[in-house]
C-alpha positions in Angstrom: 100.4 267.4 372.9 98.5 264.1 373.7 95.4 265.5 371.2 98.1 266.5 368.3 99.2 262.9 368.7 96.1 261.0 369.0 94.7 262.6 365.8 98.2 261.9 363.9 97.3 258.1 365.3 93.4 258.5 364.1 94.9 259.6 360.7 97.6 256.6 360.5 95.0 254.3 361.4 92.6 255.6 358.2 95.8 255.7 356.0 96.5 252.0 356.8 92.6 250.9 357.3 92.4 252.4 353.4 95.7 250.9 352.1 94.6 247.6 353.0 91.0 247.6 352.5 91.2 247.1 348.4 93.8 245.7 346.4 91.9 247.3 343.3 92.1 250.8 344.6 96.1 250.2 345.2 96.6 249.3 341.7 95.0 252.4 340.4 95.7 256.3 340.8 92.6 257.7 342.6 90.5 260.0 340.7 90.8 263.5 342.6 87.4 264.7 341.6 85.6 261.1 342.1 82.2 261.5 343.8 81.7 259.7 346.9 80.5 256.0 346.3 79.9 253.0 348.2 83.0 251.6 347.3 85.6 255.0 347.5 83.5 257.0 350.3 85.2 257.6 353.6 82.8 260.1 356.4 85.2 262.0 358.4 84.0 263.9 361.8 85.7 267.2 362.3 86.0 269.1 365.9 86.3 272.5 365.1 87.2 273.9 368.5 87.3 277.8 369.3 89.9 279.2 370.7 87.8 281.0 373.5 90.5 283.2 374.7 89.6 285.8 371.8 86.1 286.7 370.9 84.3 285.4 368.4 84.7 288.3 365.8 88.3 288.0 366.0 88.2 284.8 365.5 85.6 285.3 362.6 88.1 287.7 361.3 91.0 286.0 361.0 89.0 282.8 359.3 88.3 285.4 356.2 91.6 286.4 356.1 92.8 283.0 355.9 90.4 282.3 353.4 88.6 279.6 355.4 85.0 280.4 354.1 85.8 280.3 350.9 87.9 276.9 350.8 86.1 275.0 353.1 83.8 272.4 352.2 85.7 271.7 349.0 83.8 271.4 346.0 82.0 267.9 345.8 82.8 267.0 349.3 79.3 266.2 350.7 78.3 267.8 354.3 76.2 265.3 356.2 75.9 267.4 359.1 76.6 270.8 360.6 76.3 271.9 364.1 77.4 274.1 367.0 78.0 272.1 370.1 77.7 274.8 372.3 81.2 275.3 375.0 83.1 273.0 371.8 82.5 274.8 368.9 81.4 273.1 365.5 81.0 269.6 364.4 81.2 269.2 360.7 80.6 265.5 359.2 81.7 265.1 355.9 81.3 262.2 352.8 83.9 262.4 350.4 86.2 259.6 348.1 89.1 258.4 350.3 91.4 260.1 347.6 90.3 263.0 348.5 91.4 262.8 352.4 94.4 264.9 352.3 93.2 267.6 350.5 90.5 268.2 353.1 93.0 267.7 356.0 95.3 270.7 354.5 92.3 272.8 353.3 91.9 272.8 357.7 95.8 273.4 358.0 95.6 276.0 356.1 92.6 277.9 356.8 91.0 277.3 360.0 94.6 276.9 362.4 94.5 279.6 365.3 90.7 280.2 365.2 90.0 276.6 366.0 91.8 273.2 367.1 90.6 270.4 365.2 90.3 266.9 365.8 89.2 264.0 362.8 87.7 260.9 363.5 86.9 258.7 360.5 83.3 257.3 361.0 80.6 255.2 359.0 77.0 255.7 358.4 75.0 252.9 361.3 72.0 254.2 361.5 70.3 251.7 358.9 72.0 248.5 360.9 71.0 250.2 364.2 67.3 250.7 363.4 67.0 247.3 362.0 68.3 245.7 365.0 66.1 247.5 367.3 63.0 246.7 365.1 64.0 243.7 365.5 64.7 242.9 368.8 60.4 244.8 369.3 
């Protein structure tokens, strides 16, 4: 219960941090198809954790059925990264326009529920500002 609410918290938090972050953007209707700019972009972290009661082909299984392959990444949604974290199960980082948030979040809903718990944490790109500060502190 405490993870279902902490990611309805992450998600409030993001739905507030992007209300408030640009007047412009609340006087327009986002753009559904929009690629991802410096100005629209939001990276989202997704914990795609098995459900290791059932083995892996069932739970393979029952992500075609669902339609989960085919769905997920949405067109134009940008994958920054991929990976198994081995005892988890996947970590997918994604780039996409803020507009398109929701869509991605039910696409998940939808597709991926009772083969994995998922978990979103909205997250920015550091490494540049990271790197410059160590080369500069050498």
């Amino acid at each position: 219960m405490s993870q279902a609410k902490g990611s309805w918290m992450t998600m409030a938090v993001l739905a507030g941090v992007l209300a408030f972050s640009s007047g412009v953007a609340a006087q327009t209707a986002p753009v559904e198809n929009a690629p991802p700019t410096a100005d629209n972009a939001v990276m989202l972290t997704v914990f795609l954790k098995h459900d290791q009661s059932r083995p892996l082909s069932e739970l393979n299984a029952q992500l075609q059925r669902q339609g989960y392959y085919k769905a997920f990444p949405p067109d134009g949604v940008e994958v920054v990264s991929w990976y198994v974290m081995m005892g988890i199960g996947q970590v997918v980082t994604l780039r996409l326009p803020a507009s398109r948030l929701r869509e991605v979040n039910r696409i998940l809903e939808n597709t991926a529920w009772g083969s994995y718990r998922t978990e979103f944490y909205p997250t920015y790109d550091y490494k540049a500002i990271g790197i410059a500060a160590h080369e500069k502190a050498q």
